[in-house]
C-alpha positions in Angstrom: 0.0 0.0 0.0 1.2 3.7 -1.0 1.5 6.4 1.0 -1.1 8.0 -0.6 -3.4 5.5 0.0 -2.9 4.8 3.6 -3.6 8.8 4.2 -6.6 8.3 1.8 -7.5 5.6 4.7 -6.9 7.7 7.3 -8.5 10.7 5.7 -11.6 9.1 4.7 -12.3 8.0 8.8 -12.3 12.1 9.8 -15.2 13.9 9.5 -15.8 16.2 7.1 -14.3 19.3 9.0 -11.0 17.3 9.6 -11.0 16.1 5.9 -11.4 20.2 4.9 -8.2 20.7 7.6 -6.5 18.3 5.8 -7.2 18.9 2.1 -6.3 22.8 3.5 -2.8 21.4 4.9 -1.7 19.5 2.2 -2.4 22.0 -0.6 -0.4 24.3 1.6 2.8 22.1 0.7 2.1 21.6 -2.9 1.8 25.5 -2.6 5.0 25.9 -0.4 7.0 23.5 -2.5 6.0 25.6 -5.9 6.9 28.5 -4.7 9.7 30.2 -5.7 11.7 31.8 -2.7 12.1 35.5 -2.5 15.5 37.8 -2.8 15.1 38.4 0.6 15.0 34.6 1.5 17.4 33.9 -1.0 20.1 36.6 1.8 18.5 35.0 4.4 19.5 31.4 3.7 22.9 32.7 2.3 23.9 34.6 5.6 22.5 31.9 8.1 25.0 29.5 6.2 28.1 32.0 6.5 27.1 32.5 10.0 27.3 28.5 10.7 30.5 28.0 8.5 32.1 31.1 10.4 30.9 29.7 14.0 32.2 26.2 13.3 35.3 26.9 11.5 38.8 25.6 13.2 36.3 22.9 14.8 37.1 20.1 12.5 40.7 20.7 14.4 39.0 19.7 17.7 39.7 16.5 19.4 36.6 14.5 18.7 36.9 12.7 22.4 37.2 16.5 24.4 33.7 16.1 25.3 32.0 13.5 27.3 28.6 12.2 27.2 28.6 13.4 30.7 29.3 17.4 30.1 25.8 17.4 28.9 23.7 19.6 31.4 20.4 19.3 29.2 18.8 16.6 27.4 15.9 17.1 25.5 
């Protein structure tokens, strides 16, 4: 069985105001993936990658063993 169908399966168990959520959801991502990203997006993506490269540079250098599994204060 598809993907497809095993949502149609799922789908067709909602009622109808679900069904309408859903429909509304996935022509959201057919929208999102046809549309075409804006100049402004376009920086946006560029700079967040500098910013990363830039942060993490001189890292690969690092000692992969300098931290522990135990330094770790949060876990989520």
């Amino acid at each position: 069985m598809t993907v497809v169908e095993k949502i149609y399966q799922q789908a067709e168990q909602l009622p109808a105001p679900l069904q309408m959520t859903v429909l509304e959801f996935v022509e959201y991502l057919v929208t999102k993936l046809q549309r075409k990203p804006t100049v402004e997006e376009d920086e946006d993506a560029v700079w967040s990658q500098f910013s990363l490269r830039m942060a993490l540079r001189g890292m690969e250098d690092e000692e992969s063993d300098e931290y522990q599994l135990s330094d770790i204060k949060e876990f989520f």
